[in-house]
Phi, psi and omega in degrees: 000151187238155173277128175251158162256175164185129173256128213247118176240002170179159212270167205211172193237133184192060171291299199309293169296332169314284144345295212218049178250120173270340179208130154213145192231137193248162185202121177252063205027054195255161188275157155004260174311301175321292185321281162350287197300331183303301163306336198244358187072342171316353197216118177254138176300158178173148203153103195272163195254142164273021120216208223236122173286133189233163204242006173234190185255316196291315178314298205299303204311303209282000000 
């Protein structure tokens, strides 16, 4: 299994990398540090994304 990064600027579709990911980590331009302190526990995420991951093709269709 491999680890994805992923910089998300508008929501994407991503089963296929998801499926054959052991870590995937999205980043909506949050900074460095923000990211760290999160990652490292000084910080707990919170927050709503303004918009929606949808996990099929189909959805985005419908």
């Amino acid at each position: 299994m491999r680890r994805a990064k992923l910089f998300l600027e508008r929501p994407a579709i991503i089963p296929e990398l998801a499926a054959h990911s052991a870590v995937l980590r999205a980043n909506f331009g949050t900074s460095d540090v923000a990211l760290r302190d999160v990652l490292f526990g000084r910080a707990v995420p919170g927050g709503k994304l303004p918009f929606e991951l949808l996990s099929l093709q189909e959805a985005v269709l419908r």
